[in-house]
C-alpha positions as CSV (number, residue, x, y, z in Angstrom):
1,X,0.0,0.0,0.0
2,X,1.8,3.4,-1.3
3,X,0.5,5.2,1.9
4,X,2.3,9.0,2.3
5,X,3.2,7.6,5.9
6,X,4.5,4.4,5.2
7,X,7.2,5.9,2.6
8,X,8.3,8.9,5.1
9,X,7.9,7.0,7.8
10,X,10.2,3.9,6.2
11,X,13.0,7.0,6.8
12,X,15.5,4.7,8.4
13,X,15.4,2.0,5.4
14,X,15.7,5.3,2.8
15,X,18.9,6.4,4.5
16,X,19.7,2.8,4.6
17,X,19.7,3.4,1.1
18,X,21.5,6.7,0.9
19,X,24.2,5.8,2.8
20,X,24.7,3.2,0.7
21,X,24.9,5.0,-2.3
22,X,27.6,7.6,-1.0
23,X,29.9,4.8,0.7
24,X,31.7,4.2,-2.1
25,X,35.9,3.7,-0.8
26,X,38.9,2.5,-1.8
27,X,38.1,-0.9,0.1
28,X,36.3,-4.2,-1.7
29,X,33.7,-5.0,1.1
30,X,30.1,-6.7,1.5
31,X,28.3,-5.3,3.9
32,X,24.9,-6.9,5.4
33,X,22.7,-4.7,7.8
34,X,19.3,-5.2,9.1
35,X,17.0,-2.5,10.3
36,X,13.4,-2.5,12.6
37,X,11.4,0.1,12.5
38,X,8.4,0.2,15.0
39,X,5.7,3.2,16.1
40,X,3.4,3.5,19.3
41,X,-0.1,2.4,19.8
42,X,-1.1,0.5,16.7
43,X,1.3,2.1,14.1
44,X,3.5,1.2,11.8
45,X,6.3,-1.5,11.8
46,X,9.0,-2.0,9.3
47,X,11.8,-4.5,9.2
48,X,14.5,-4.6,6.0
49,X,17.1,-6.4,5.6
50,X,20.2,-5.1,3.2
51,X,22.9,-6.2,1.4
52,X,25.9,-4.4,-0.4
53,X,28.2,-4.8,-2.3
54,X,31.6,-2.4,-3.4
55,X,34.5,-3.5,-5.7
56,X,36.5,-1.2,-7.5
57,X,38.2,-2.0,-10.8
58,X,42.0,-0.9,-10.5
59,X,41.9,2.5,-9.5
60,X,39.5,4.3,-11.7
61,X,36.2,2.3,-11.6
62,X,34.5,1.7,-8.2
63,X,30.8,-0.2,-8.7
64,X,28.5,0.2,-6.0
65,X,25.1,-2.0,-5.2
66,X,23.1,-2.3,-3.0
67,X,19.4,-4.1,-2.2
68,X,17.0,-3.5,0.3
69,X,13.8,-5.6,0.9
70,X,11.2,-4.0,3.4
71,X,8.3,-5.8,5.2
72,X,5.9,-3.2,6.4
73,X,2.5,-3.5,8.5
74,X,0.1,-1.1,10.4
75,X,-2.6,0.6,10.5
76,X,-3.4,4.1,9.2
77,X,-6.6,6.6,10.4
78,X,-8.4,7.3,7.4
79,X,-11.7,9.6,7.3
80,X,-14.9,6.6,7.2
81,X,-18.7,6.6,7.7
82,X,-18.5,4.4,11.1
83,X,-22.3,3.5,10.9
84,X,-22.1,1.6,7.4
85,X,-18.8,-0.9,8.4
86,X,-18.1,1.0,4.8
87,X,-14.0,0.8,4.2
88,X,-12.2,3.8,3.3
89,X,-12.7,3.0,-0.2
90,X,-16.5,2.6,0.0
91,X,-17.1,5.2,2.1
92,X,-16.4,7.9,-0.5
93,X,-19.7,9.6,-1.8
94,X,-21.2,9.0,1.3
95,X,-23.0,12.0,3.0
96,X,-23.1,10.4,6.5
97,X,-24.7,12.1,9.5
98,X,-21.4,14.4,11.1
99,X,-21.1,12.4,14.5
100,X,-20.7,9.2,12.1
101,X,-18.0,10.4,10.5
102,X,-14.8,9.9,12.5
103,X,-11.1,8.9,11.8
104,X,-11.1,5.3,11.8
105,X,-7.7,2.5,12.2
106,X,-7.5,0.8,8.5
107,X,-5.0,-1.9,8.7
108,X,-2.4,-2.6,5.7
109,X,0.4,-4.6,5.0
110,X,3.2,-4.5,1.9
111,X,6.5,-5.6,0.8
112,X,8.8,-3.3,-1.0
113,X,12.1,-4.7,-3.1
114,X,14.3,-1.6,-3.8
115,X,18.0,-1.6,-5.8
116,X,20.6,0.9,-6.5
117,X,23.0,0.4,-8.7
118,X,26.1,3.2,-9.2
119,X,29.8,3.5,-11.3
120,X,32.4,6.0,-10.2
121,X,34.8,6.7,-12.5
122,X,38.0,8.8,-11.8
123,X,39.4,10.9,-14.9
124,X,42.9,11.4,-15.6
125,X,42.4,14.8,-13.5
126,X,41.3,12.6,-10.5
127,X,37.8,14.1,-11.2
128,X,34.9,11.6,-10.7
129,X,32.0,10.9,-12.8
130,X,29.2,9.2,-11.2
131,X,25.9,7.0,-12.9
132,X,23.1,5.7,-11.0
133,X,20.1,4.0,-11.2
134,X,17.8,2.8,-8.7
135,X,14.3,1.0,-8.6
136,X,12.1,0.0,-5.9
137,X,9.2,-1.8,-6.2
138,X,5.8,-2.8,-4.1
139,X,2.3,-4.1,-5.1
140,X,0.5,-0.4,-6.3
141,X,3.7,1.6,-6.6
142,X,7.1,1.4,-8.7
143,X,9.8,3.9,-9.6
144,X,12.5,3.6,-11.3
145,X,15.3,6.6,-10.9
146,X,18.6,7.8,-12.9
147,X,21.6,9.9,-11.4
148,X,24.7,10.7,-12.1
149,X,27.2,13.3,-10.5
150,X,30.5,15.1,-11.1
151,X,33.0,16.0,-8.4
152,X,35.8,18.9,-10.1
153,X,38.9,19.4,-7.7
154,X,39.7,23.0,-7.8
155,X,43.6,23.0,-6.9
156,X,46.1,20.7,-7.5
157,X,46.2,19.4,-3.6
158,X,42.4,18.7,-3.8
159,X,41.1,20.6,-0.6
160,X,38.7,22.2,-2.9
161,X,36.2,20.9,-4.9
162,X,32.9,21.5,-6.6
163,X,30.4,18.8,-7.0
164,X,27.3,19.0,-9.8
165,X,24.2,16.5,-9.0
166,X,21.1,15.6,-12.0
167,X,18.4,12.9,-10.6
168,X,15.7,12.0,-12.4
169,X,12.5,9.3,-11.2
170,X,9.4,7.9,-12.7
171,X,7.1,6.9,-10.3
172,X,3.4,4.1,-11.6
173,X,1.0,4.5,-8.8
174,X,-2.4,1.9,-8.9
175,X,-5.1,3.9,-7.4
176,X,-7.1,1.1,-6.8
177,X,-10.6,3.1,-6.2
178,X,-10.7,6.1,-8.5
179,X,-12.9,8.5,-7.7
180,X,-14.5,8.8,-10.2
181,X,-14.9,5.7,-12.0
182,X,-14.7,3.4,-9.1
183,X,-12.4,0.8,-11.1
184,X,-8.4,0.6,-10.4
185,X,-6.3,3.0,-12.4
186,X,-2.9,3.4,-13.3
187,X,-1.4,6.6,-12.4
188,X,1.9,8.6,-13.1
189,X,4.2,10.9,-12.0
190,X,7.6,12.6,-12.8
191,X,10.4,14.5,-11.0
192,X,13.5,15.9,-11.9
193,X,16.4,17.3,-9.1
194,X,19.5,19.7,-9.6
195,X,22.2,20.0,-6.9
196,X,25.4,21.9,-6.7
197,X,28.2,22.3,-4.1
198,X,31.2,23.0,-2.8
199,X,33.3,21.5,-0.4
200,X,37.0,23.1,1.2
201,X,39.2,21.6,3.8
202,X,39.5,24.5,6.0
203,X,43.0,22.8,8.1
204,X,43.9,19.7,8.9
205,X,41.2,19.2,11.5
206,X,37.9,20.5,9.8
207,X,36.3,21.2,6.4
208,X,33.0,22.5,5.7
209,X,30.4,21.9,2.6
210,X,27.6,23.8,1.0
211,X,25.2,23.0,-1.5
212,X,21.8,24.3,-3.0
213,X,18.9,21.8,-4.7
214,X,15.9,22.3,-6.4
215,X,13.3,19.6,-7.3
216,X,10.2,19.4,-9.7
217,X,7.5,17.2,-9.1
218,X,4.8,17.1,-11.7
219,X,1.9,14.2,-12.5
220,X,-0.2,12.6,-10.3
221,X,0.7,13.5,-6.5
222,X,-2.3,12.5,-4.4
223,X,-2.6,9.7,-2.1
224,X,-5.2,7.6,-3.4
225,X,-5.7,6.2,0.3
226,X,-6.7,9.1,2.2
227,X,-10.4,10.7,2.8
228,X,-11.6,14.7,3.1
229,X,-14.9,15.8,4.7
230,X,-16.8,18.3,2.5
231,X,-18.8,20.8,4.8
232,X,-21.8,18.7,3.3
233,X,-21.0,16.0,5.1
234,X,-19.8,14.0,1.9
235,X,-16.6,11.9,2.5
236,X,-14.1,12.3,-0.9
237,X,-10.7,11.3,-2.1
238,X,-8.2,13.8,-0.9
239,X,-7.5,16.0,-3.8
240,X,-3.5,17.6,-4.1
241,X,-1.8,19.6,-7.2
242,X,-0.6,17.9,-9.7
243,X,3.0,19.4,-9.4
244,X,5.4,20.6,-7.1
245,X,8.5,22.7,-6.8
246,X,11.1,22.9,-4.0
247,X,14.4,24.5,-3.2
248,X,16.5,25.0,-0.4
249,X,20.1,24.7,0.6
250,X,22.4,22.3,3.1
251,X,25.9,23.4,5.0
252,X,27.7,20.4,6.6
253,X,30.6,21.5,9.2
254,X,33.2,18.6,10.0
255,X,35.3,18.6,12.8
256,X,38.3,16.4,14.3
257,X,38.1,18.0,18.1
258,X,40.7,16.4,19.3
259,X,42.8,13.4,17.8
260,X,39.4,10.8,19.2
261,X,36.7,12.9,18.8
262,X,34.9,14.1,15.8
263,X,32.0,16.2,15.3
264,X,29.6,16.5,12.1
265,X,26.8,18.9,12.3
266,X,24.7,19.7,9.6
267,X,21.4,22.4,8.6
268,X,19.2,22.0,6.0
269,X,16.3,24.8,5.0
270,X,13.6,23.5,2.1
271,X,10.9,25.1,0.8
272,X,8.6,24.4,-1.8
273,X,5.0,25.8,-3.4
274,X,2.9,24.0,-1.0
275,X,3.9,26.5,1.4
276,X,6.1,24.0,3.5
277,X,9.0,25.4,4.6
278,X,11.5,23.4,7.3
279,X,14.4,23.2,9.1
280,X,16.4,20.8,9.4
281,X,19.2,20.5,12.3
282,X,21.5,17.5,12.5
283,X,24.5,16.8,14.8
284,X,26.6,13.3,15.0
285,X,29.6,12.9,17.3
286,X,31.7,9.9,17.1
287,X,34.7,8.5,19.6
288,X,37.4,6.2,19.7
289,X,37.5,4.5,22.1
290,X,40.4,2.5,20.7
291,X,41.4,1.1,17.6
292,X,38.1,-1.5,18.2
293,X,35.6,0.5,19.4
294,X,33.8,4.0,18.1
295,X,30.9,5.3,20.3
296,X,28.3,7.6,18.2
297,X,25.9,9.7,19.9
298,X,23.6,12.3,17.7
299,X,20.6,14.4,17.9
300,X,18.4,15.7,14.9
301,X,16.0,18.3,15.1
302,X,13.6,19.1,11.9
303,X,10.3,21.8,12.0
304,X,8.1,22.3,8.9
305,X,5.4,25.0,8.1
306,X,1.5,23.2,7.6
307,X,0.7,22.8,3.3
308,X,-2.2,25.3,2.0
309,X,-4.5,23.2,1.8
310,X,-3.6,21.1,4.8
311,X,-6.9,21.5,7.4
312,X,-6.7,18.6,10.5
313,X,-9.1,20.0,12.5
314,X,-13.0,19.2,12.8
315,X,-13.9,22.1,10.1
316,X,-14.5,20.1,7.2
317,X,-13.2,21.5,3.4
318,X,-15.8,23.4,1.4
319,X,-15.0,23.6,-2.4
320,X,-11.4,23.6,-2.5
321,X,-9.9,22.1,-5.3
322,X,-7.4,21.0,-3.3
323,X,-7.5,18.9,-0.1
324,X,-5.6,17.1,2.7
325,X,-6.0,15.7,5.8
326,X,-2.8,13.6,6.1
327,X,-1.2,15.1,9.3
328,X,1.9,14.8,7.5
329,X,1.6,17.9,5.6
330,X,0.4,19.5,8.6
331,X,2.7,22.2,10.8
332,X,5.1,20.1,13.4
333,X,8.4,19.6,14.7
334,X,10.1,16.3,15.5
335,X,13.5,15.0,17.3
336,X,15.4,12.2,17.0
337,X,18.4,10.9,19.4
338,X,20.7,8.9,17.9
339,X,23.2,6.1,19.4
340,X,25.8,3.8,17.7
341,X,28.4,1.5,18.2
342,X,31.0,0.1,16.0
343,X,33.4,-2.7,16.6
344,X,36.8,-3.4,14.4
345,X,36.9,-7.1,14.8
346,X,40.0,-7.2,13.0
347,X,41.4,-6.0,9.8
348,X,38.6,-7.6,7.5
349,X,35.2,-7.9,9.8
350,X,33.7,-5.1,11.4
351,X,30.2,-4.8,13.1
352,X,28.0,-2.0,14.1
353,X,24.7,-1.6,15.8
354,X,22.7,1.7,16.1
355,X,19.4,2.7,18.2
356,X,17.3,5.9,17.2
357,X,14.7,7.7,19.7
358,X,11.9,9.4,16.9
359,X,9.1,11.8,18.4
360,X,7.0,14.2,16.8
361,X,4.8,16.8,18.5
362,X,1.3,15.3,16.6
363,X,1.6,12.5,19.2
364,X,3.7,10.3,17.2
365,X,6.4,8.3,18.7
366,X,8.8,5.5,17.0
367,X,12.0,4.2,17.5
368,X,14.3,2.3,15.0
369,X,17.3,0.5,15.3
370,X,20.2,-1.2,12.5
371,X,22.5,-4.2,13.5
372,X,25.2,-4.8,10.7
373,X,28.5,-6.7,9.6
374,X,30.9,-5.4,7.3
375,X,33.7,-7.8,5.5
376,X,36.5,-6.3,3.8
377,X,37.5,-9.3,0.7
């Protein structure tokens, strides 16, 4: 089920995913991780397993893979007619008597099969040239996704560079109850994404990166599984534009604090045409122990601005063309306290284990965790 929650919410297996993609070194490794994912009350749970896989080919070819294959299971509240055992589905049409309309638990459950694929190759300049391409894959939604990148070293000793960034994704969604017809239907969407950066070693202890994106949604961008409540007591389909366009920018600060203990902190601002607009505040700190053992400890901190056409409370929508009720475009802030552990077992193996803390101020609590093992071939 391509619920809005179940992709944002599956945020640990998606940076699962985009760690994976930027871990490209000089080493030849598999690396096999596993990550749970679970939320209070009757929410969601996600477990994924993951493998990967990095070889490089002599020095100027490094091939990247990696696959990740999520189980996920909840339940999601959905706008129903409580009086008619009606599902979410059937309830829409339905002008129900107000105190019979209420937010009801609709249980769901999904498997989703996502790759990434991605070559580095290193110029006679020691510039790289990146290509990606990356599918997932689940019972109503696919996408399928190209990338590719170029890192340009700006002096000679490379503690400059500037980094270019084209993605592009098409995404098949099955609205299996359209609104209009009543019959499944195939739906489709598009987006496109520019990024570019720079990054400078400031000394030998520190460097500091900056980037600005900007992404273009465009197709079919409702979630064919959430309800609206018309002011005449009709239940509908939520209704969103059929495009979207966001920008923003990201400054990562790197620091070695002492020969043990280094810091990473990170802000992100986005904004887009919704009128969403959030901040994003992200600090990892990291120390060794000894040569076996490196302790991490983070926190993250993100707040986002309510979408224009966002209403959660109990005035229902008039005649908007446009219409939500998914709490997830709605105004919030959220924290998350991170913990990790990694463990050199000896040159070749290596484990780690991480627990995250989730909670967000709409009453929504979660905590995930990742256990994996790393062998250097």
């Amino acid at each position: 089920m391509q619920l809005d929650h179940k992709i944002k919410l599956s945020m640990a297996t998606i940076s699962i995913l985009a760690s994976i993609n930027l871990s490209a070194s000089s080493d030849d490794y598999v690396r096999i991780n596993y990550m749970n994912y679970t939320e209070s009350g009757n929410g969601v749970t996600v477990q994924a397993p993951a493998i990967e896989v990095n070889k490089n080919f002599g020095v100027d070819y490094t091939l990247n893979t990696s696959i990740v294959s999520d189980s996920v299971s909840g339940a999601t509240q959905v706008y129903t007619d409580t009086t008619s055992g009606a599902s979410n589905f059937d309830s829409r049409g339905v002008v129900a008597e107000p105190n019979n309309i209420k937010k009801t638990d609709v249980d769901f459950s999904d498997t989703r099969t996502a790759a990434n694929f991605n070559l580095t190759q290193r110029l006679k300049s020691r510039d790289e040239i990146s290509y990606g391409l990356n599918y997932s894959y689940e019972s109503d939604y696919e996408v399928i996704g190209l990338n590719s990148g170029y890192l340009h070293w700006l002096d000679k000793n490379k503690n400059r560079s500037l980094n270019f960034g084209l993605s592009y994704e098409s995404s098949t969604i099955l609205n299996r109850h359209d609104s209009v017809s009543g019959a499944s239907k195939k739906e489709t969407s598009s987006s496109y994404g520019i990024e570019v950066g720079v990054t400078q070693i400031i000394d030998i202890k520190s460097l500091v990166s900056v980037s600005l994106f900007y992404n273009n949604e465009s197709g079919y961008l409702t979630n064919p599984y959430y309800n609206v409540v018309r002011n005449t007591n009709e239940i509908t389909e939520e209704s969103r534009p059929q495009s979207r366009v966001a920008s923003g920018f990201n400054i990562n600060y790197t620091r070695a604090i002492t020969n043990n203990i280094t810091s990473k902190i990170n802000y992100k601002y986005y904004s887009d045409d919704w009128d969403i607009n959030s901040h994003t505040i992200d600090i990892n700190n990291y120390y060794e122990l000894n040569n076996k053992f490196t302790i991490g400890f983070g926190y993250r901190y993100y707040n986002q601005s309510e979408a224009s056409f966002y209403n959660g409370s109990s005035t229902y929508f008039t005649s908007e063309e446009f219409a939500s009720s998914d709490n997830r475009l709605s105004s919030f802030d959220s924290t998350t306290i991170k913990t990790s552990l990694d463990y050199k077992y000896n040159k070749k193996i290596s484990y780690n284990i991480s627990f995250n803390k989730y909670s967000q101020s709409t009453g929504l609590d979660a905590v995930y965790s990742n256990i994996g093992i790393k062998y250097k071939f």
